[in-house]
N, C-alpha and C positions, 0 to 999 in steps of 0.2 A: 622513702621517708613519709611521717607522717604527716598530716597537714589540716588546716582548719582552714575553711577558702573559701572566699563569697564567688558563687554563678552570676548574682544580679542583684542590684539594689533592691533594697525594699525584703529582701528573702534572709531565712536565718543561715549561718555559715553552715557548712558542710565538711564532717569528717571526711578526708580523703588518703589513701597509698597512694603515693606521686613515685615515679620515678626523677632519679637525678641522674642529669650527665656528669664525668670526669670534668674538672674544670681544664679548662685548654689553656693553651702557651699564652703564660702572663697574667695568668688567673688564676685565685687563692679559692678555695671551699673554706665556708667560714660557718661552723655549725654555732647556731640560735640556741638559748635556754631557756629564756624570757624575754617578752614582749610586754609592753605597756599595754593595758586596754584607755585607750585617750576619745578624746571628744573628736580628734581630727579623724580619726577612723571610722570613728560610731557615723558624721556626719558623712562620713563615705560611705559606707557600708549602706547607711539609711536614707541616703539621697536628699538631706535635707543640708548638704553645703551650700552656703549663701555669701555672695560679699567677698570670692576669691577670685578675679579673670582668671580663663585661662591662658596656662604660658601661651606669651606671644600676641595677646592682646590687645585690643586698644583702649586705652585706658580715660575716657572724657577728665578733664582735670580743669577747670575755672582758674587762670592768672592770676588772677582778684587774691584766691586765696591765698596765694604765696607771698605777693609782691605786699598786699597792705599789714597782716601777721608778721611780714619778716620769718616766713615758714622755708622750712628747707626741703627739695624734696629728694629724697635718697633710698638707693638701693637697698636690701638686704636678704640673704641667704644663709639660714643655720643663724638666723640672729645676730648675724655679724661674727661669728664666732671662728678663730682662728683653731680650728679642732686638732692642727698639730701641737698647738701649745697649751690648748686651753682641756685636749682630754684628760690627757698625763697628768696636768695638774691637779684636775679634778680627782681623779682615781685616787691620786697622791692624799689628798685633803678626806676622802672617803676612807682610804686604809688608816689616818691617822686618828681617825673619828671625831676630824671638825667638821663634816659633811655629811647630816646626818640625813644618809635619804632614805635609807629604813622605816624611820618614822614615819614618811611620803604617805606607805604605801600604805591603803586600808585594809585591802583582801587579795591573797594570792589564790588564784582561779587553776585548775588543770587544764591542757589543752582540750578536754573535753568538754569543760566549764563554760568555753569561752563566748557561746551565745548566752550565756546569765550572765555574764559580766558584763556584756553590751547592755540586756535588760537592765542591770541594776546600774549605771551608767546613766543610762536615759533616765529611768525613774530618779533619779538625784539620793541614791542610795548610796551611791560608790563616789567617792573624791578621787581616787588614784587607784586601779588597779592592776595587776600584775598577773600576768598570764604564763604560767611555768608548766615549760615541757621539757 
């Protein structure tokens, strides 16, 4: 397959031929068409993620803050989001076209594109992009 790979932070990604193995017992191949170009990755990609522990952390946290705000402090993964109920739905809402995320996107990029997408990213050229392979 083909591939667009970061080696190492701070470097532009890299055209690559990957092989793929058969997926094994209990394992689905699940072939990609598009990917988001996001800030979460730009900031991976480019080593400037700030303000996330990593898993498993320790996390300093002030009592104060909680106890005198009446603050709650709570967990979250995927936003809270129950993805068995809440994809379906969405799709649902997307085919019917009250979910218009079309709109979202500003510029669809080729997989070859996909180091100018990260550029125009950073530079505050691109709101939303979309990387179609």
């Amino acid at each position: 397959m083909r591939a667009s790979v970061l080696f190492e932070q701070g470097t532009p990604l890299r055209m690559e031929e990957l092989d793929l193995e058969a997926p094994h017992a209990g394992e689905v191949l699940v072939r990609m068409t598009a990917s988001g170009d996001c800030r979460s990755c730009l900031h991976a990609a480019d080593g400037s993620w700030k303000g996330v522990p990593a898993t498993g952390a320790t996390v300093p946290l002030d009592p104060r803050l909680v106890v005198t705000g009446e603050r709650v402090v709570r967990g979250s993964s995927y936003g809270s989001a129950r993805t068995r109920d809440d994809l379906p739905r969405l799709v649902t809402l997307y085919r019917a076209g009250k979910l218009r995320i079309d709109e979202l996107i500003t510029r669809r990029y080729a997989l070859d594109e996909a180091n100018e997408a990260f550029r125009a990213l950073a530079s505050g050229e691109l709101a939303r992009g979309l990387i179609v392979f």
